[in-house]
C-alpha positions in Angstrom: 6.6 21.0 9.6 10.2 22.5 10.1 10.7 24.6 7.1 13.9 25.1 7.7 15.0 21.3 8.2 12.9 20.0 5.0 14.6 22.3 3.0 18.0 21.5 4.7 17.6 17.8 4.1 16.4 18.4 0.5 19.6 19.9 0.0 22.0 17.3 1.7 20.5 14.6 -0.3 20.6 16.5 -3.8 24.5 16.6 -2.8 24.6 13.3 -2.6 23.0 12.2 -5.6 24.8 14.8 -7.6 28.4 13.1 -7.2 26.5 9.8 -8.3 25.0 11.6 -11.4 28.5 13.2 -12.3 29.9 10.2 -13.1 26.8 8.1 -15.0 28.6 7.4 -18.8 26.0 9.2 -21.3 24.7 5.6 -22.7 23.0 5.7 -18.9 21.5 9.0 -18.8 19.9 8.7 -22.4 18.4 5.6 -21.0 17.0 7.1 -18.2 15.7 10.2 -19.4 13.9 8.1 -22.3 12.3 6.1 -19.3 11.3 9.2 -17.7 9.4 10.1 -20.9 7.8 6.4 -20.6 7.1 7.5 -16.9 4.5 10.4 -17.8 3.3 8.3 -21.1 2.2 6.0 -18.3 0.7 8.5 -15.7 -0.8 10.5 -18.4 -4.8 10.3 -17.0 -3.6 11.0 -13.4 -1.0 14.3 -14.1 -4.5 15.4 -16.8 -6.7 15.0 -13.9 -4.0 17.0 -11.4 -4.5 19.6 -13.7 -7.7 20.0 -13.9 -8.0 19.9 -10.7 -5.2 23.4 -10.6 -7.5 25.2 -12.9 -10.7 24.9 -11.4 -8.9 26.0 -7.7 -6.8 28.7 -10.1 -10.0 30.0 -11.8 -12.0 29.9 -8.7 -9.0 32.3 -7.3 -9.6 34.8 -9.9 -6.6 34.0 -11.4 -6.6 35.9 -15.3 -6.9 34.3 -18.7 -3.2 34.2 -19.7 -1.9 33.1 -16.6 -4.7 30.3 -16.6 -3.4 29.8 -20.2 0.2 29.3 -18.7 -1.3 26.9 -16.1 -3.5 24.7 -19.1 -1.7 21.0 -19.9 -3.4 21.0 -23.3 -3.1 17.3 -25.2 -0.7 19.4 -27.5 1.1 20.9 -24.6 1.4 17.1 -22.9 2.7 15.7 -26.3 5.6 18.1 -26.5 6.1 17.9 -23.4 7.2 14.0 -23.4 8.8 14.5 -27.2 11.0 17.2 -25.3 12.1 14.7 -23.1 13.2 12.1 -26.0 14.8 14.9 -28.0 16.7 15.9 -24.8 17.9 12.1 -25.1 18.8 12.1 -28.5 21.0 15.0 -28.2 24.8 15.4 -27.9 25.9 14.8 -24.1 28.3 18.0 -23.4 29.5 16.7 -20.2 33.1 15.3 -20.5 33.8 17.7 -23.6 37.4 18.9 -23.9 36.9 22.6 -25.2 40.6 23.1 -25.3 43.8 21.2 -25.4 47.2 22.6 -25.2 50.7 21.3 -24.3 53.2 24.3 -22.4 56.8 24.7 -23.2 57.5 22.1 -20.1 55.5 19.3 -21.4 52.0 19.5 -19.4 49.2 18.8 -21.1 46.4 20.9 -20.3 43.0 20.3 -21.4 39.3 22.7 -20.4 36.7 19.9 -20.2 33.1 20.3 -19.4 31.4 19.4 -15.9 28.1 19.3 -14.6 27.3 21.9 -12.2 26.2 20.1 -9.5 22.6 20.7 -7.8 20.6 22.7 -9.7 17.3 24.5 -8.3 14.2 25.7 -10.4 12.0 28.2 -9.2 8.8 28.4 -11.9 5.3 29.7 -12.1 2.5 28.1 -13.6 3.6 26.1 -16.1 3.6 22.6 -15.8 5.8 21.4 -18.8 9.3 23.5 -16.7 8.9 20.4 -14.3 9.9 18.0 -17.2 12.1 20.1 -19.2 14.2 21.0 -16.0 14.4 17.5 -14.7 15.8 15.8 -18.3 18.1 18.5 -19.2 19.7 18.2 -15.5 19.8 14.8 -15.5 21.2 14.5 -19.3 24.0 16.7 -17.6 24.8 14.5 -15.3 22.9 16.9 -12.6 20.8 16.9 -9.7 18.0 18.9 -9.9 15.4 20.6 -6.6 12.4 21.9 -8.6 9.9 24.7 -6.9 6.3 25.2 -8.9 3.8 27.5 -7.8 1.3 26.6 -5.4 -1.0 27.1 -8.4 0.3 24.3 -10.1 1.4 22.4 -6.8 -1.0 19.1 -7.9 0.6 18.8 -11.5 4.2 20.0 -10.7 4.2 17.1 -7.9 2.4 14.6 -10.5 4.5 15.3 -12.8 7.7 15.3 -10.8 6.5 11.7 -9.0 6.0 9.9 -12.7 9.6 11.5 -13.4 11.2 10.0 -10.2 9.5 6.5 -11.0 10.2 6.4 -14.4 13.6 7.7 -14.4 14.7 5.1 -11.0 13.6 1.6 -13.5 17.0 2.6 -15.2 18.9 3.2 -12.4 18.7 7.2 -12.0 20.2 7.8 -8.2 17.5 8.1 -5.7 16.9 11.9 -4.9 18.6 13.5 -8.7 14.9 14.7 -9.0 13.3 16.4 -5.5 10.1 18.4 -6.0 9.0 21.0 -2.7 5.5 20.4 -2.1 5.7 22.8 0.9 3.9 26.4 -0.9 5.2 28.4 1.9 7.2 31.1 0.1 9.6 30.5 3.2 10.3 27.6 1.5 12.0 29.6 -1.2 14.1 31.7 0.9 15.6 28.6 2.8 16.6 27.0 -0.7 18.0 30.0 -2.3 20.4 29.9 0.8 21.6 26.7 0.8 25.6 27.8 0.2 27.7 24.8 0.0 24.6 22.1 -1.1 23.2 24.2 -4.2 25.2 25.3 -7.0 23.0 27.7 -8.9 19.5 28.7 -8.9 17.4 29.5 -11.6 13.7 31.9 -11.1 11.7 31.5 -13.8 8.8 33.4 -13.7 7.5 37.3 -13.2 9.7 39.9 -12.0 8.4 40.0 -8.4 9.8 36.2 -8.0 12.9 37.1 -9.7 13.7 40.0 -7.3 12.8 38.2 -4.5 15.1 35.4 -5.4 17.6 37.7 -5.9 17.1 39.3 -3.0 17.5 36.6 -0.3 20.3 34.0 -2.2 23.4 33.5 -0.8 24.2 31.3 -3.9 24.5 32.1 -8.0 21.5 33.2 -9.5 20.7 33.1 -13.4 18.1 36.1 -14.0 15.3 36.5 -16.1 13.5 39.7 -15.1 11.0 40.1 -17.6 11.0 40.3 -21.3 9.9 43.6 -22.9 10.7 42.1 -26.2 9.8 44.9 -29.7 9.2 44.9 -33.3 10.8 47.7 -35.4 9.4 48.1 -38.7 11.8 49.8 -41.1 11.2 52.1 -43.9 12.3 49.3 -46.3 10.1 46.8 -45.1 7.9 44.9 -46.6 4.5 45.8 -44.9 2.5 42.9 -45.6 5.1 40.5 -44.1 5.7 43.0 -40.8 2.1 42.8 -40.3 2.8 39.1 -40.3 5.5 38.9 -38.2 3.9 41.5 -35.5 0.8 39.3 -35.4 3.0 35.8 -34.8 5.3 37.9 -32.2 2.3 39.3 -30.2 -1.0 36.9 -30.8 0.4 33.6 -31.1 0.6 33.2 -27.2 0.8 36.8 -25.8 1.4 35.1 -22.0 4.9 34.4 -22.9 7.9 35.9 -22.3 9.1 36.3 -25.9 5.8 37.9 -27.1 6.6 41.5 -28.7 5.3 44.2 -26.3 6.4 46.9 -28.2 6.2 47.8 -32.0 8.7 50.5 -33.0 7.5 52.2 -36.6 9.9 54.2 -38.8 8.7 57.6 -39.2 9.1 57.2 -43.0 6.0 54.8 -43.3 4.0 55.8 -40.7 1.3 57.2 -43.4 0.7 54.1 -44.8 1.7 51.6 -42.0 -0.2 52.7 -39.0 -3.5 52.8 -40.3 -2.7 48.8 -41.6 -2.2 48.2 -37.8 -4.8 49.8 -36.8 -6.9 47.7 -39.0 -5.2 44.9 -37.6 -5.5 45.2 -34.0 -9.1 45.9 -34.2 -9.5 42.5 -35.6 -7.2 40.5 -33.8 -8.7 42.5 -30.5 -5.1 44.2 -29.6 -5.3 47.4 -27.5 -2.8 50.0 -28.6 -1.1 52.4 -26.8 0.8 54.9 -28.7 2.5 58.4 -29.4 0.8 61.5 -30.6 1.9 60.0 -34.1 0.6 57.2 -33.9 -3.0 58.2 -32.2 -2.9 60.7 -35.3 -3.0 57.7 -37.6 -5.0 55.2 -35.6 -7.6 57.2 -33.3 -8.6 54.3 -31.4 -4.8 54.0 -29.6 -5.1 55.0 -25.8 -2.2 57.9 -25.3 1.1 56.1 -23.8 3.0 56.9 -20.8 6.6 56.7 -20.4 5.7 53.7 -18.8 4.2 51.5 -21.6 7.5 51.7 -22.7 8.7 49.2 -19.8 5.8 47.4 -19.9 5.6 43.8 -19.9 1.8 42.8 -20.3 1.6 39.3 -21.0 -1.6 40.0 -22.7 -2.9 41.9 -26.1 -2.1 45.1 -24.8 0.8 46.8 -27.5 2.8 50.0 -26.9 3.4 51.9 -30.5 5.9 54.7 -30.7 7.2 55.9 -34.4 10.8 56.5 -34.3 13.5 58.3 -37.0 15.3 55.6 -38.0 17.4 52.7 -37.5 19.2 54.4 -34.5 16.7 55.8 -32.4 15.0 52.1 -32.6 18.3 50.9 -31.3 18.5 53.7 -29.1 15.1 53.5 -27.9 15.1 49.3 -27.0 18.6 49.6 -25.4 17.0 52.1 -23.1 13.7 50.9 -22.3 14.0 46.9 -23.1 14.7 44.2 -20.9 17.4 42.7 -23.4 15.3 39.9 -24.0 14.1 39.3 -27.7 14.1 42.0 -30.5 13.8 41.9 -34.2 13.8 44.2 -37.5 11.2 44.1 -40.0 13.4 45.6 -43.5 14.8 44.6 -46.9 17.9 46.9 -45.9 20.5 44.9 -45.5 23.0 47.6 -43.6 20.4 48.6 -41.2 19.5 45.2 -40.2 23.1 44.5 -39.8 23.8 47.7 -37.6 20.2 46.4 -35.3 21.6 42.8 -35.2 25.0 44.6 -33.7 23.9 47.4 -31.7 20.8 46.3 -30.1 22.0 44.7 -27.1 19.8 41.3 -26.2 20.1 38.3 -25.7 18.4 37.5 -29.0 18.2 39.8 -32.0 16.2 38.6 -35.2 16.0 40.2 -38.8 12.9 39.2 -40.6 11.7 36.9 -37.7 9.3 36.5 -35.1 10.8 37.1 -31.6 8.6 34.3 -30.9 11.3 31.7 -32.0 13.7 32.4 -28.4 13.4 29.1 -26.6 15.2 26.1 -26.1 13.0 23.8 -28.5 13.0 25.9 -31.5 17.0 26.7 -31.4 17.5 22.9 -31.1 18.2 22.8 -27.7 15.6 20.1 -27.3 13.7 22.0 -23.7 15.1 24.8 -21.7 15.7 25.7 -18.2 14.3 29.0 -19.2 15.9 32.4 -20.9 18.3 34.5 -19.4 19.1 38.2 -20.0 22.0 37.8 -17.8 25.6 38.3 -19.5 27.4 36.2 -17.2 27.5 32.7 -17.7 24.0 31.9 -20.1 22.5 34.3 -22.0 19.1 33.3 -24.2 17.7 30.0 -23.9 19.5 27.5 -21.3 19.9 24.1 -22.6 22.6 21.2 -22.1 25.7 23.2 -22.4 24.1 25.9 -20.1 23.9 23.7 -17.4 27.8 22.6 -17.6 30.8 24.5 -16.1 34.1 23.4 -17.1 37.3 22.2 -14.9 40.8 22.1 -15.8 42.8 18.7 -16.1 46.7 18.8 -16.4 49.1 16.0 -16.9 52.4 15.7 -16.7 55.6 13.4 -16.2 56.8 15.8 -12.8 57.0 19.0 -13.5 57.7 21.2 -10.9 57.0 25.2 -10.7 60.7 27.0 -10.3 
C-alpha cells in the first residue's frame, strides 16, 4: 500500500463530504446521530468480541494495567458510550448561531454566526469510546470527521467506526463524513497531520510523546493536550475529612486518566495532623507517595521526591506530596510545575479559594471538588473531543461549540467603501 496516496484520498473525500455536512438542517443530523447510536446497539456482540480480541494481543504485549484499563469496553463503558451519542442528539445544535448582530452608521447589517470547521482529524490512544464521541459531536456540527486509534485498539476502533458509518448512512449521513485509518503505520500520522488545504484541524489525544510528534510534523492547526499534571491543595481551613475525600475521588477513582490528581499540595499549617491521615490512607488504598522532607517526617513510608515528581504525570497510584506556606506558594508552585490542566482547593476560606480560582492558571480550577469532574459528559457537553490546555481557540473539555468557528455575514442595500 501507498501510504502516502491512502492518506491523500482520505483527505479528498472528507472534503467533499464536509460541504455536504455544512449544509444538513439540525432536524437531520439529530436523526442521524441517534441512528448511529442504533448502529452500535445493533453490532454490540461483534465491537465486544473486537475488543477482546485487542486485550488479549495488548496483554500478550506487555502492555500495563492502566493502559489495559484504558483499552477495556466494560458493559458500563459500552452503555455510556451509546447514551453519549443520544445526549449529543438531544443537545442544542450551535452551528448557524448568530453570536452578534450589529447595524453600522451606513446601514449594513452585520452579523458573527457560527460554522462548522470543516474536516476534523482525531488522533487517540487506547480508548475505544473517542471513536464514538468524535464521530457524533463532528457530525452534530455539521463536520467531517478522519479518526486515527492506536494499533492497540485497531479491531474495536475499526468496529466501532464501521457500525457508526452503517448506522449513521440509513438516515442519509453523506458517504465518507466518518473515515477511520486502519493502516497502523505511524507514517500514516505524519501524512494526515499534513494534509494543508483538505484538513482543518487536528486534534492528538493521547500521551505526550504522540502529542509532540503531532506537533511536530503538522503543517495544519493543532489543538494540544500535553499531559495533565492535575493537584489537590489542601488548605489550612479545610475540612480534613472531606479533603481526604476528594483526594481519594481525584486520584483512585480511575488514576489512568488525564484529570486524576498527581499531585497533593498540603498547607504547612496542618501538616501535623493531615499528613499522617494520608498516610493512613494511602496505605489502604495502596497509593505510593513521594514527598518532601516534611512530609517523609510525618509519613515515613513516602519515597524522597525529586524535582521531577513534580512534573510527573503517572497515570497510576503513584502521588507526589510537597507541604507548602500557603495559598500563594500552592498557586505559585502549580503555575510552575503543572500542565494547566485540572486543579482544585480543598478550604472553607472563602478569599483564598477565590484568589486559587483566579491566579492558578488552568484550564479548569475547582473549589471543593474533585478535579475528576473535567470532561465533556459531566459539564454537559454530552462527549468530548478531548481536553485542551491550549489558550487559543478551546480550552477544557471540547464539545459542540468547540468544534464551530464562526464567519461574518453582512447585508446591505449598496453600500460602497469611500
Amino acid at each position: 500500500m501507498n501510504i502516502k496516496t491512502y492518506i491523500h484520498d482520505i483527505g479528498v473525500k472528507a472534503l467533499a463530504a464536509s460541504r455536504k455536512m455544512a449544509v444538513l438542517a439540525t432536524r437531520q443530523k439529530v436523526a442521524i446521530v441517534k441512528a448511529m447510536a442504533d448502529g452500535l446497539e445493533a453490532r454490540r456482540e461483534e465491537i465486544i468480541a473486537a475488543n477482546k480480541a485487542d486485550l488479549e494481543a495488548a496483554a500478550a504485549a506487555g502492555m500495563s494495567g492502566p493502559m489495559l484499563d484504558r483499552l477495556t469496553l466494560t458493559d458500563a463503558r459500552f452503555r455510556a458510550m451509546t447514551e453519549g451519542l443520544r445526549t449529543v442528539a438531544a443537545l442544542p445544535d450551535p452551528v448557524g448561531k448568530v453570536i452578534k448582530r450589529t447595524t453600522r452608521p451606513n446601514g449594513m447589517r452585520i452579523e458573527k454566526r457560527r460554522v462548522p470547521l470543516g474536516v476534523v482529524a482525531i488522533i487517540f490512544e487506547s480508548r475505544p469510546n473517542v471513536t464514538a464521541d468524535a464521530a457524533s459531536l463532528c457530525i452534530k456540527t455539521g463536520n467531517a470527521v478522519i479518526l486515527r486509534g492506536g494499533k492497540e485498539a485497531v479491531r474495536s476502533n475499526k468496529a466501532i467506526a464501521d457500525a457508526l458509518q452503517a448506522g449513521g448512512a440509513e438516515k442519509g449521513m453523506p458517504q465518507d463524513a466518518v473515515q477511520f485509518i486502519e493502516v497502523t503505520d505511524h507514517k500514516a500520522v505524519n501524512e494526515l497531520v499534513g494534509l494543508a488545504g483538505y484538513v482543518d484541524v487536528v486534534i492528538p489525544r493521547g500521551g505526550e510523546r504522540l502529542v509532540r510528534a503531532v506537533v511536530e510534523h503538522a503543517r495544519i492547526p493543532v489543538l494540544k493536550h500535553y499531559k495533565g499534571v492535575c493537584h489537590v491543595y489542601v488548605d489550612k481551613k479545610a475540612r480534613q475529612a472531606q479533603a481526604l475525600k476528594i483526594l481519594d475521588n481525584a486520584k483512585c477513582q480511575r488514576p489512568s486518566t488525564c484529570n486524576a490528581a498527581e499531585t497533593l499540595l498540603v498547607d504547612r499549617a496542618i501538616a501535623k495532623t493531615f499528613l499522617p491521615k494520608v498516610g493512613a490512607w494511602a496505605a489502604k488504598k495502596g497509593v505510593a507517595l513521594r514527598g518532601d522532607e516534611t512530609v517523609r517526617e510525618y509519613v515515613p513510608a513516602a519515597l524522597p521526591a525529586t524535582e521531577e515528581d513534580w512534573y510527573a504525570e503517572y497515570l497510576s497510584l503513584t502521588l507526589a506530596v510537597r507541604v507548602v506556606d500557603g495559598v500563594g506558594e500552592a498557586i505559585d508552585h502549580i503555575n510552575t510545575f503543572g500542565s494547566h490542566h485540572s486543579d482544585a482547593i480543598v478550604t472553607e476560606d472563602a478569599a483564598a479559594a477565590e484568589r486559587f480560582l483566579d491566579e492558578v492558571d488552568s484550564a479548569a480550577v475547582y473549589h471543593n471538588v474533585s478535579t475528576r469532574f473535567t470532561d465533556g459528559g459531566e459539564f454537559g457537553m454530552g462527549a468530548e473531543m478531548g481536553v485542551s490546555t491550549d489558550k487559543f481557540h478551546a480550552r477544557g473539555p471540547m464539545g459542540l461549540e468547540e468544534l464551530t468557528s464562526y464567519k461574518w455575514v453582512v447585508r446591505g442595500e449598496g453600500q460602497l467603501r469611500g
